[in-house]
The first five atom37 places (N, CA, C, CB, O) and aatype in JSON, in Angstrom:
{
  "aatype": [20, 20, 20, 20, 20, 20, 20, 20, 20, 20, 20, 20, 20, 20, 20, 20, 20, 20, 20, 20, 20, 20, 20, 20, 20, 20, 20, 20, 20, 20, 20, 20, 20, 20, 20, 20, 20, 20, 20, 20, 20, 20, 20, 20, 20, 20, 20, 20, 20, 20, 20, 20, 20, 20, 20, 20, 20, 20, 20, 20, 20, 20, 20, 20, 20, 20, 20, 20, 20, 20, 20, 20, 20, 20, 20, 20, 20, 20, 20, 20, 20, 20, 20, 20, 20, 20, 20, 20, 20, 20, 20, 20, 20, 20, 20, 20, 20, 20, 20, 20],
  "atom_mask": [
    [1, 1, 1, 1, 1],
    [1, 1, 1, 1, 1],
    [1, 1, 1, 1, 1],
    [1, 1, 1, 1, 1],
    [1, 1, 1, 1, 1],
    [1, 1, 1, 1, 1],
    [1, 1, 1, 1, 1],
    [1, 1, 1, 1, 1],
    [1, 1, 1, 1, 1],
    [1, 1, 1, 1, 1],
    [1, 1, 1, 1, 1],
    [1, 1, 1, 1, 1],
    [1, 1, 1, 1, 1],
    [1, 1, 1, 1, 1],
    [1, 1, 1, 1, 1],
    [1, 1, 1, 1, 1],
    [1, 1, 1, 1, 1],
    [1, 1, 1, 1, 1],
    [1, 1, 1, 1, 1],
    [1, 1, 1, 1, 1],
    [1, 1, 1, 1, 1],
    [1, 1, 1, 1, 1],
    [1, 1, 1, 1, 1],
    [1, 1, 1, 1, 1],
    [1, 1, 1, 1, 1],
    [1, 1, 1, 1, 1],
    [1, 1, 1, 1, 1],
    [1, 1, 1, 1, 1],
    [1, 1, 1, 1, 1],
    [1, 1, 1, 1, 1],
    [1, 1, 1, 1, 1],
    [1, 1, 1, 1, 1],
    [1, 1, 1, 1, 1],
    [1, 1, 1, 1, 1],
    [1, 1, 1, 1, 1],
    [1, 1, 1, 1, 1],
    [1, 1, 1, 1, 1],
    [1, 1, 1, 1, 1],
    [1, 1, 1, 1, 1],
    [1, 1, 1, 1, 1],
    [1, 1, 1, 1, 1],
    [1, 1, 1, 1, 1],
    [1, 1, 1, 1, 1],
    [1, 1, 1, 1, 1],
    [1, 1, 1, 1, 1],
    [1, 1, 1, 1, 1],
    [1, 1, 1, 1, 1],
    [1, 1, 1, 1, 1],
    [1, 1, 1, 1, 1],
    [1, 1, 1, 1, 1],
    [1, 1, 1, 1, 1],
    [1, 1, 1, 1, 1],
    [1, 1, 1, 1, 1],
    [1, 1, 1, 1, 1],
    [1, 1, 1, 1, 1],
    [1, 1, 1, 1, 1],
    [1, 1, 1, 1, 1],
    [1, 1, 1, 1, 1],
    [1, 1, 1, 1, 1],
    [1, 1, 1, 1, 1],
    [1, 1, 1, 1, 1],
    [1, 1, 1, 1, 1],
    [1, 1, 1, 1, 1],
    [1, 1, 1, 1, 1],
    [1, 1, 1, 1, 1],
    [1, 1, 1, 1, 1],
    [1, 1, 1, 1, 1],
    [1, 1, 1, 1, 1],
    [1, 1, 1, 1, 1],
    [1, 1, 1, 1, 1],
    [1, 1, 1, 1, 1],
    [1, 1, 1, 1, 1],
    [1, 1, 1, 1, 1],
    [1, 1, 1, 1, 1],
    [1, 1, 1, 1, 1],
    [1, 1, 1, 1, 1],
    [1, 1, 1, 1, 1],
    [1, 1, 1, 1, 1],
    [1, 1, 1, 1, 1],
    [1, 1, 1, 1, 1],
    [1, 1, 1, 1, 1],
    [1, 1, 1, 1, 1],
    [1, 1, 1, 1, 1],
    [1, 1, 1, 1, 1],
    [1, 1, 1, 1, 1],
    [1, 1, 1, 1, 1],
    [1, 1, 1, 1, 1],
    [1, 1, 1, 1, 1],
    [1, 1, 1, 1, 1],
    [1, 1, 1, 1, 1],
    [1, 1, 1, 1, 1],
    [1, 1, 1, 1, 1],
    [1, 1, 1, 1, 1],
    [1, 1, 1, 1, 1],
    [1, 1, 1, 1, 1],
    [1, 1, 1, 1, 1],
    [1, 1, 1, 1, 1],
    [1, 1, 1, 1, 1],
    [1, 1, 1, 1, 1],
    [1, 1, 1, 1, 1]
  ],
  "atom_positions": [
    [[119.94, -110.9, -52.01], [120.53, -111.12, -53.32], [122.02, -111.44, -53.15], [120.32, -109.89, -54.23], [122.63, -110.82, -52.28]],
    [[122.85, -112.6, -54.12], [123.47, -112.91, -53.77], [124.72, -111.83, -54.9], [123.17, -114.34, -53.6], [124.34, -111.05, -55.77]],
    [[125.94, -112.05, -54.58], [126.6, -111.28, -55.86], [126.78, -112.36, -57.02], [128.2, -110.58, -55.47], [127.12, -113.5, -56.72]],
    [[126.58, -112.04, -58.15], [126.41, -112.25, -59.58], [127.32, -111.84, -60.5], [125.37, -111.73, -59.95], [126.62, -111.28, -61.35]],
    [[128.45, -111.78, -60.84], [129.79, -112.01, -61.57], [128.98, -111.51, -62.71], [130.61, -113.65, -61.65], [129.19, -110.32, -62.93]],
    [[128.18, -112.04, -63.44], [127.42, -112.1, -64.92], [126.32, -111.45, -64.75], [127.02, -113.51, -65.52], [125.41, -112.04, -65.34]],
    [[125.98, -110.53, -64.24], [125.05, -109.48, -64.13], [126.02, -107.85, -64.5], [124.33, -109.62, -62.39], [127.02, -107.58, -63.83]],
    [[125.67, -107.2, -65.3], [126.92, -106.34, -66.11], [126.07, -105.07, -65.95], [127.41, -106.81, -68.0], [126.86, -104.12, -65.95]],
    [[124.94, -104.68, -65.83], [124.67, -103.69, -65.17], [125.2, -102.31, -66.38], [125.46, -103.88, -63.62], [125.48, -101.19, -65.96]],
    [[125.22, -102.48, -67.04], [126.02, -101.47, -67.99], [124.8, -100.43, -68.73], [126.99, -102.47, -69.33], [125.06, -99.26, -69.02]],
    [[123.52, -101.04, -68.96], [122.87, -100.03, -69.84], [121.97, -99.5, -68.23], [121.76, -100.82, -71.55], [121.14, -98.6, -68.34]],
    [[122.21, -100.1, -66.85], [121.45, -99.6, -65.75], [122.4, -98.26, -65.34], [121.25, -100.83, -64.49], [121.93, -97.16, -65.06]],
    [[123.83, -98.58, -65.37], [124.7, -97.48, -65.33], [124.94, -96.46, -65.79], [125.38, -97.64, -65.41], [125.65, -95.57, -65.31]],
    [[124.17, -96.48, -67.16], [124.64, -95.33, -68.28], [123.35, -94.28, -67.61], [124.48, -95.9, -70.42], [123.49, -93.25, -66.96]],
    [[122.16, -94.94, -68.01], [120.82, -93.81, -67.47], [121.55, -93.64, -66.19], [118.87, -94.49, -67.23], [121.75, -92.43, -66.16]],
    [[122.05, -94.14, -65.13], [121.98, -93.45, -63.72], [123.29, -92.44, -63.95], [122.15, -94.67, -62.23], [123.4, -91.54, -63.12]],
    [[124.39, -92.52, -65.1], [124.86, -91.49, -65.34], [124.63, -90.09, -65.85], [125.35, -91.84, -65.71], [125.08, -88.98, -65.6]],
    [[123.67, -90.65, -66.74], [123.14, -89.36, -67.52], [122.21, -88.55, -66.23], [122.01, -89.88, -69.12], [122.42, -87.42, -65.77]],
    [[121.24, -89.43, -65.88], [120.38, -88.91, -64.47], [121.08, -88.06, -63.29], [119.86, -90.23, -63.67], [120.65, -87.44, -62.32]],
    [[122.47, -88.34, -63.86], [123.13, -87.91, -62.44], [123.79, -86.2, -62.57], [124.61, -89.18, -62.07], [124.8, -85.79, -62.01]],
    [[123.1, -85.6, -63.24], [123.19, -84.22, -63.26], [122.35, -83.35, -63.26], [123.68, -83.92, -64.01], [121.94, -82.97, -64.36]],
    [[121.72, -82.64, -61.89], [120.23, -82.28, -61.71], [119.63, -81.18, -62.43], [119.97, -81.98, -60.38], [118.66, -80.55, -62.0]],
    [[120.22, -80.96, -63.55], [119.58, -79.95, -64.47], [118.79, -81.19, -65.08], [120.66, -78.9, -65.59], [117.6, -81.31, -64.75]],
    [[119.31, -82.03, -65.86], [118.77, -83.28, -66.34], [117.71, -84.4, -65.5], [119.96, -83.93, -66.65], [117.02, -85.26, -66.06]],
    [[117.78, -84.18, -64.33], [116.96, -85.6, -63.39], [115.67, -84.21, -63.29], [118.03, -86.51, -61.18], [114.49, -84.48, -63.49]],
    [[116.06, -82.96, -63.02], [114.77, -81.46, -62.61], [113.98, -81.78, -64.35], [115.9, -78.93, -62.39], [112.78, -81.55, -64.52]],
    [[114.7, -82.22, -65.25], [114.1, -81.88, -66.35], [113.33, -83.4, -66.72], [115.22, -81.23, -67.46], [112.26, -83.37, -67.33]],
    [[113.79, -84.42, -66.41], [113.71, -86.17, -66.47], [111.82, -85.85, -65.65], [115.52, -87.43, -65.01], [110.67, -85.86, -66.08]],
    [[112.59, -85.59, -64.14], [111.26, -85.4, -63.46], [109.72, -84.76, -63.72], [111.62, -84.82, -62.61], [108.67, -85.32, -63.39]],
    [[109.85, -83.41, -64.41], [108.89, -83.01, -64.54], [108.51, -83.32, -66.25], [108.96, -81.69, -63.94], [107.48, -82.81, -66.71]],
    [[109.07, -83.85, -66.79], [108.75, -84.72, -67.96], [107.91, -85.67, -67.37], [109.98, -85.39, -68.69], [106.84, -85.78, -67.97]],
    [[107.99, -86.16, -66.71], [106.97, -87.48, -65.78], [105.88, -87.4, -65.6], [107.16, -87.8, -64.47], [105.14, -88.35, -65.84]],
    [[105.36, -86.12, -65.05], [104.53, -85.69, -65.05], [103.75, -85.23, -66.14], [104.74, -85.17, -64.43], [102.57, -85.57, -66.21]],
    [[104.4, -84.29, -67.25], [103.59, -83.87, -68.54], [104.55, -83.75, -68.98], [102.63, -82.76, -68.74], [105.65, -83.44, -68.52]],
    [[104.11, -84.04, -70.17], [105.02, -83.19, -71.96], [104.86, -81.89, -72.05], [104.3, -83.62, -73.7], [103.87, -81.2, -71.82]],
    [[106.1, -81.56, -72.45], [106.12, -80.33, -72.77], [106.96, -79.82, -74.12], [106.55, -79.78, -71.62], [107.21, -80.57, -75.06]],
    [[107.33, -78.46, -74.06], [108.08, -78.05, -75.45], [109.57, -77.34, -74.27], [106.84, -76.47, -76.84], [109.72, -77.07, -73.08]],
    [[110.19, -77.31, -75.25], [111.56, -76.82, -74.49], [111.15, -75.47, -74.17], [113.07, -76.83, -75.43], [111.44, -75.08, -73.04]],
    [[110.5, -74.64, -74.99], [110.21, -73.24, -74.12], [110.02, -73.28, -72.71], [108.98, -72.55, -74.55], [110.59, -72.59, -71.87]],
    [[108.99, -74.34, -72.51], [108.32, -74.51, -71.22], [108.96, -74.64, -70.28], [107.58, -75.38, -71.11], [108.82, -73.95, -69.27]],
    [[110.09, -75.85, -70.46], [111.0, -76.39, -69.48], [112.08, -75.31, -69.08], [111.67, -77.68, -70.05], [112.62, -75.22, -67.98]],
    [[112.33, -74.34, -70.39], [113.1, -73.59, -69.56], [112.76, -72.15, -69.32], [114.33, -73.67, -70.02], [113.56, -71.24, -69.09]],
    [[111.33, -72.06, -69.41], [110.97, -71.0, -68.5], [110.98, -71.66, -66.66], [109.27, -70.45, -69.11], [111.45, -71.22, -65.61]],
    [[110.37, -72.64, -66.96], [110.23, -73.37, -65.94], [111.38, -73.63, -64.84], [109.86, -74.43, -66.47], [111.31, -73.48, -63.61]],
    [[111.97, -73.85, -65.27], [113.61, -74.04, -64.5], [114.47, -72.67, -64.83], [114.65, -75.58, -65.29], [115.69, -72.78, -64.77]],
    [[113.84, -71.24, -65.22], [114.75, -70.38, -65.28], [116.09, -70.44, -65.68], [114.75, -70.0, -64.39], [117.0, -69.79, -65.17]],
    [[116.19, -71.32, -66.68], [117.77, -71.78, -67.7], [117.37, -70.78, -69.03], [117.94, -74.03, -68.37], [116.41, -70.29, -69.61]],
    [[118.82, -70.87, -69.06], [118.88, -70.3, -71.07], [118.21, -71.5, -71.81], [120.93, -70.13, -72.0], [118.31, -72.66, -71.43]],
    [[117.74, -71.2, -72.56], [117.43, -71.77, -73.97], [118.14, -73.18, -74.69], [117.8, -70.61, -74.88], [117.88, -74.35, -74.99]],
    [[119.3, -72.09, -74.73], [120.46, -73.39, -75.28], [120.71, -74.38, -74.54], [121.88, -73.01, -75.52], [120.88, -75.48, -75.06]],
    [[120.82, -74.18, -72.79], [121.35, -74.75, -71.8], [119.89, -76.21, -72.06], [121.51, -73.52, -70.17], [119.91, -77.42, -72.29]],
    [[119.28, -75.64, -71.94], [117.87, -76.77, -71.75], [118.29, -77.72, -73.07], [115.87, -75.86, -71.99], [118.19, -78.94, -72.95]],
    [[118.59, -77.35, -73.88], [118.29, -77.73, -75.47], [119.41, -78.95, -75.57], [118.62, -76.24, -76.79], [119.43, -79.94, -76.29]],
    [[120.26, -78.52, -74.65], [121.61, -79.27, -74.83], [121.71, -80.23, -73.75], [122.89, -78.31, -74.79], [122.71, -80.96, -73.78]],
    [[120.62, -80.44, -72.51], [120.27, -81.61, -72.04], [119.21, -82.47, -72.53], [120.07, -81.43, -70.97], [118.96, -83.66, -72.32]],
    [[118.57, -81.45, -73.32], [117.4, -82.45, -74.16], [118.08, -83.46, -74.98], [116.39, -81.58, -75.27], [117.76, -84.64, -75.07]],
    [[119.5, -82.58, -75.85], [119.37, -83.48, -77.0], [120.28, -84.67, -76.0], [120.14, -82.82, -78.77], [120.53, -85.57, -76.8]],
    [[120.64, -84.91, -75.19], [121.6, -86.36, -74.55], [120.4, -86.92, -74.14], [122.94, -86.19, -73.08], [119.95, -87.84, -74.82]],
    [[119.74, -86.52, -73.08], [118.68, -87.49, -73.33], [117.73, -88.18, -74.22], [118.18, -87.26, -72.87], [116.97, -89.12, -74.06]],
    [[118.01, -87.43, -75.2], [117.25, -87.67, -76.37], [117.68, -89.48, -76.95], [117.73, -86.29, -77.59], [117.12, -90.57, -77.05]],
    [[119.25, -88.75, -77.24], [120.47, -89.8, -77.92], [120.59, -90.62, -76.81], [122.1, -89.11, -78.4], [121.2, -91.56, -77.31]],
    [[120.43, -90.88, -75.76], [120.29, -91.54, -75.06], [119.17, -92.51, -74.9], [120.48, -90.95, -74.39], [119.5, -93.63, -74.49]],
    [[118.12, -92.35, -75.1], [116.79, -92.8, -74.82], [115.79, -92.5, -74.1], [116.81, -93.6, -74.56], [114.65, -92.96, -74.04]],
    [[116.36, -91.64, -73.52], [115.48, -91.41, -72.22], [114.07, -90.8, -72.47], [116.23, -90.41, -71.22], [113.03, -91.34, -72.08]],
    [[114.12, -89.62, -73.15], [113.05, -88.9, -73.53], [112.68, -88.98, -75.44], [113.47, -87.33, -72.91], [113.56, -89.33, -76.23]],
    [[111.85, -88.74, -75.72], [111.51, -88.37, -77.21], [110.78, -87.33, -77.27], [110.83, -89.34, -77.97], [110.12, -87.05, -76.27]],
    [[110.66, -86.17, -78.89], [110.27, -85.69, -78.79], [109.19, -85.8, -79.78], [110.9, -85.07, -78.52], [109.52, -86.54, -80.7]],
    [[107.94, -85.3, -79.91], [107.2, -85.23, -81.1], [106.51, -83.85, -81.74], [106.2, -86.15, -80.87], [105.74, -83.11, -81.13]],
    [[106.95, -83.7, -82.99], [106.78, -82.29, -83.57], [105.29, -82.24, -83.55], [107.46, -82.01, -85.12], [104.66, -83.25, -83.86]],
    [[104.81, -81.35, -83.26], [103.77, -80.81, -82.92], [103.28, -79.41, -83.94], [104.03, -80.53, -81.47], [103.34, -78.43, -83.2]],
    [[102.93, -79.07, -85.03], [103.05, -78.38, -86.27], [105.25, -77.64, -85.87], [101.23, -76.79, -86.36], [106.21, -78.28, -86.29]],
    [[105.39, -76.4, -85.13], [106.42, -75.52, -85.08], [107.39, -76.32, -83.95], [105.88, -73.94, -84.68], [108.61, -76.38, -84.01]],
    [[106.44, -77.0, -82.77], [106.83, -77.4, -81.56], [107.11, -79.0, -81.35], [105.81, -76.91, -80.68], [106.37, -79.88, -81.78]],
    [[108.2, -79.2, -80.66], [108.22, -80.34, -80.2], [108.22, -80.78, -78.7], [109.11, -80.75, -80.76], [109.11, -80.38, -77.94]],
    [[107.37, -81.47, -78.34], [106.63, -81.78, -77.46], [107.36, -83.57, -76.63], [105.05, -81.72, -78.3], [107.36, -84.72, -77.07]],
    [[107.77, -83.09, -75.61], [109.26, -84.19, -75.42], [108.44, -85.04, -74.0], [111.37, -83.02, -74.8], [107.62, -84.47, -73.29]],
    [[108.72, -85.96, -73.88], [108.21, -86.96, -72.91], [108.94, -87.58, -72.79], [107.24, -87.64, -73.05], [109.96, -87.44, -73.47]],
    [[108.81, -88.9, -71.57], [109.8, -89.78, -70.58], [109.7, -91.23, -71.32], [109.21, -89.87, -68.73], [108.61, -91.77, -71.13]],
    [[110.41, -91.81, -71.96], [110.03, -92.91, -72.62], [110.85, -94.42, -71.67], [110.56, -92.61, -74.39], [110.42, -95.56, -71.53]],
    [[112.01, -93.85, -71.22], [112.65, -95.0, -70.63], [112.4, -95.65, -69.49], [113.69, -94.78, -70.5], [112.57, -95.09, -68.4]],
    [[111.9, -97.06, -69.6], [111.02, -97.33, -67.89], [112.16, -97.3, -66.75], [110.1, -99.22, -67.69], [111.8, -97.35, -65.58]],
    [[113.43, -97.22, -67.04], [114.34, -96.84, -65.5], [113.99, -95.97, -65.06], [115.74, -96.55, -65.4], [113.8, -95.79, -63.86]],
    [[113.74, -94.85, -66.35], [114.05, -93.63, -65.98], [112.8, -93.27, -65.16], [114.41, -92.72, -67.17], [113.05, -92.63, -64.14]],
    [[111.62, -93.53, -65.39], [110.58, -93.19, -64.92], [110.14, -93.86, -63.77], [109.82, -93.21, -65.77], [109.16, -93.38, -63.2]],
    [[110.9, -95.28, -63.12], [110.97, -95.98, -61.84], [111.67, -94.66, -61.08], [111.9, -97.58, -61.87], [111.32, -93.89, -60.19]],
    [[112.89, -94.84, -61.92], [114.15, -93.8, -60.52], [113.56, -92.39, -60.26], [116.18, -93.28, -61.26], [114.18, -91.54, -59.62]],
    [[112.4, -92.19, -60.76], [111.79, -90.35, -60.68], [110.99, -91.04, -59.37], [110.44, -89.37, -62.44], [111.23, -90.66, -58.23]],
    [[109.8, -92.31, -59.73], [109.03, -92.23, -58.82], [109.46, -92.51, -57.96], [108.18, -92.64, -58.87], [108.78, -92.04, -57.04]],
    [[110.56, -93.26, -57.46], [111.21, -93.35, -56.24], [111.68, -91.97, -55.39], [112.34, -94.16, -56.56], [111.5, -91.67, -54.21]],
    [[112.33, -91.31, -56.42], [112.76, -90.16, -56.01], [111.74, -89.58, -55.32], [113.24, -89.41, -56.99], [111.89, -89.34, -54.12]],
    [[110.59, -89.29, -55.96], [109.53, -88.44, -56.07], [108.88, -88.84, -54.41], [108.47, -88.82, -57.6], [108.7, -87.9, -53.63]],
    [[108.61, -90.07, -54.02], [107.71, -90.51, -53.26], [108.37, -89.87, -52.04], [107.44, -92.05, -53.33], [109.58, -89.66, -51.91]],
    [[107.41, -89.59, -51.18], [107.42, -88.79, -49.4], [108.27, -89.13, -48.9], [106.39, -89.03, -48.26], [109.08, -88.28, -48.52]],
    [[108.56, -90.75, -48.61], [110.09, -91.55, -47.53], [111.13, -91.41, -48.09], [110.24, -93.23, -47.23], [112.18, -91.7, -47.52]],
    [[111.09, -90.77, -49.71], [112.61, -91.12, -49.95], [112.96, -89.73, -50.35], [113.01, -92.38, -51.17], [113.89, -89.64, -51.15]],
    [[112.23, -88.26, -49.84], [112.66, -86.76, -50.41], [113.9, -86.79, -49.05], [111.06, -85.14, -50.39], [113.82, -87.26, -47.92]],
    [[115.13, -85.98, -49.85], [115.92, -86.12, -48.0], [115.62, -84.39, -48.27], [118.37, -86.93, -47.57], [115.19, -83.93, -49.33]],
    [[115.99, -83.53, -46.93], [115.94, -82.61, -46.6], [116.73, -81.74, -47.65], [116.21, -82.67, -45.38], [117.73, -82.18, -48.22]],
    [[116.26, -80.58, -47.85], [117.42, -79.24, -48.96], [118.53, -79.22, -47.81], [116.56, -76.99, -49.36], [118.51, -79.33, -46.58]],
    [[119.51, -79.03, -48.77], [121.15, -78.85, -47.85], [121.04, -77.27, -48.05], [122.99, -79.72, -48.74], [121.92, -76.54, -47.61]]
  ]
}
């Protein structure tokens, strides 16, 4: 690929910003896999309540995820196709690097 002056890369930058804080990519990720309700996610990841609630709602306002009320519950999934390329990349065997 050659470099491209007029290639602006700006709405590819914003998701890899938001992605770029691993409470948010731990929460992006296992959204990928299933929907869930915020209880779940943050039993799941052993966070407060609020803490989860307050990466939901940027991804939310962002695009990344949506949620759908479910009678009491809302039930949040991966809607943005970057977002769900850059998990499976992540995700796949050649590209896990080692825990520091």
């Amino acid at each position: 690929m050659d470099f491209d002056k007029n290639m602006m890369f700006s709405n590819e930058a914003e998701i890899l910003k938001v992605l770029g804080h691993p409470i948010r990519l731990k929460i992006v990720a296992g959204l990928c896999s299933q929907q869930c309700n915020v209880k779940h996610i943050w039993e799941c990841l052993s966070l407060p309540q609020a803490t989860v609630s307050q990466h939901l709602a940027l991804l939310k306002n962002k695009g990344i995820i949506e949620g759908k009320r479910d009678g009491v519950e809302v039930h949040y999934s991966v809607i943005h196709p970057l977002a769900k390329k850059l998990i499976a990349a992540l995700m796949s065997p050649d590209q896990r690097l080692p825990a520091a």
